[in-house]
N, C-alpha and C positions, 0 to 999 in steps of 0.2 A: 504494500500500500504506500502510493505516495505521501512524503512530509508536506504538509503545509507549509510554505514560507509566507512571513510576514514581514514588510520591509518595515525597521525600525525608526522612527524622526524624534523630533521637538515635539511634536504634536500628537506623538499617541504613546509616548515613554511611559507617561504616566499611569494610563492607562491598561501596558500591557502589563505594565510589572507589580499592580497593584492585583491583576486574573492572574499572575504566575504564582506572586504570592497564596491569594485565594485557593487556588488550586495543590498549592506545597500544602496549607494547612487543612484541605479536607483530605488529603494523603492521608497526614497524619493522625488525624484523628480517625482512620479507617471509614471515612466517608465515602471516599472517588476513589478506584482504582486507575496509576496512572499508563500509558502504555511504555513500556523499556524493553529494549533486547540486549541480549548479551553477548559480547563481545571477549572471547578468549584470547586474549594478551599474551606472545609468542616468548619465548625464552630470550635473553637476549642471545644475539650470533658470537660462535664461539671467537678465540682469538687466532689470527693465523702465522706460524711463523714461516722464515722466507721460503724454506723449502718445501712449504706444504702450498704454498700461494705459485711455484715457480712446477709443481706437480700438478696444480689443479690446470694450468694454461697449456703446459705439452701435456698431459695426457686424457683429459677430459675435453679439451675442447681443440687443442694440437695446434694453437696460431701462436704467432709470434707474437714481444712483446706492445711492438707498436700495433697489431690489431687486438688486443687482450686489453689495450687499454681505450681505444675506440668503443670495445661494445663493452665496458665497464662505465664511458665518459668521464675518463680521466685523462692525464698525458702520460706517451710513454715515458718522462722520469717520473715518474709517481711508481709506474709499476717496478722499473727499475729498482727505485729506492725501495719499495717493499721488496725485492729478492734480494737485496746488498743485505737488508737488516738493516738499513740506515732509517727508515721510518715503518710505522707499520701502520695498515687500513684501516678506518674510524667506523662507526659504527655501520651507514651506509654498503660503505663497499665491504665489509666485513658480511652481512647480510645477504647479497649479492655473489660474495665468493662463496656463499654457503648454499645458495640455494642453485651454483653452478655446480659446486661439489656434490650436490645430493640428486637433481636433477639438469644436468648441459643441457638434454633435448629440450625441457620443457626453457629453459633460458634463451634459447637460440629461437626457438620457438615463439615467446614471448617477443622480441627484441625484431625480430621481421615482421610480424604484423601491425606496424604502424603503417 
C-alpha cells in the first residue's frame, strides 16, 4: 500500500504535529493501532584485509584493478591502497566487497541493469 505524503509549510506545521501528537497518544493509551513494519537491520560488513580484497577481484570476478575499481566507483589508487595495506575500505565498499564475495553474479548483475 502506498505512503501518503504530505508536503510540510508554515501553514499547516501546526496542525500536523498537533494529529501526530494526537495520534502518538491514542497509541498509547491502546486506543489507535498504528501501522509499522519491520525492518531487519543487517550485521555490519565484515572487515577486509588486502589479501582477501586482492582474492575477491582475480578470482570472483577476474578484472583488473583499474576495472574492480570502476564497478566498485572508486579510483584505481583507492583499490591499490587497499591491496598495499596502506588504507582499508569504509563501511560502503566494505558492504559491497561483501556482497561481491558472497554473491559476483548477483553484483555484476545488479550493476548492468541501469
Amino acid at each position: 500500500m502506498p505512503t501518503k505524503k504530505i508536503k510540510v509549510n508554515k501553514s499547516n506545521f501546526a496542525d500536523l504535529l498537533t494529529e501526530s501528537l494526537s495520534e502518538a497518544l491514542g497509541h498509547a493509551q491502546g486506543k489507535i493501532t498504528l501501522k509499522s513494519e519491520t525492518l531487519e537491520i543487517p550485521k555490519e560488513p565484515p572487515n577486509y584485509a588486502k589479501t582477501k580484497i586482492k582474492k575477491i577481484r582475480e578470482n570472483k570476478l577476474k578484472v583488473s584493478q583499474p576495472v574492480f575499481a570502476m564497478l566498485l566507483g572508486c579510483s584505481a589508487s583507492c583499490v591499490r591502497s587497499w591491496e598495499r595495506g596502506e588504507n582499508k575500505p569504509d563501511g560502503i565498499a566494505r558492504r559491497l566487497l561483501q556482497l561481491i564475495e558472497n554473491n559476483p553474479e548477483y553484483f555484476l548483475e545488479m550493476i548492468s541493469t541501469n
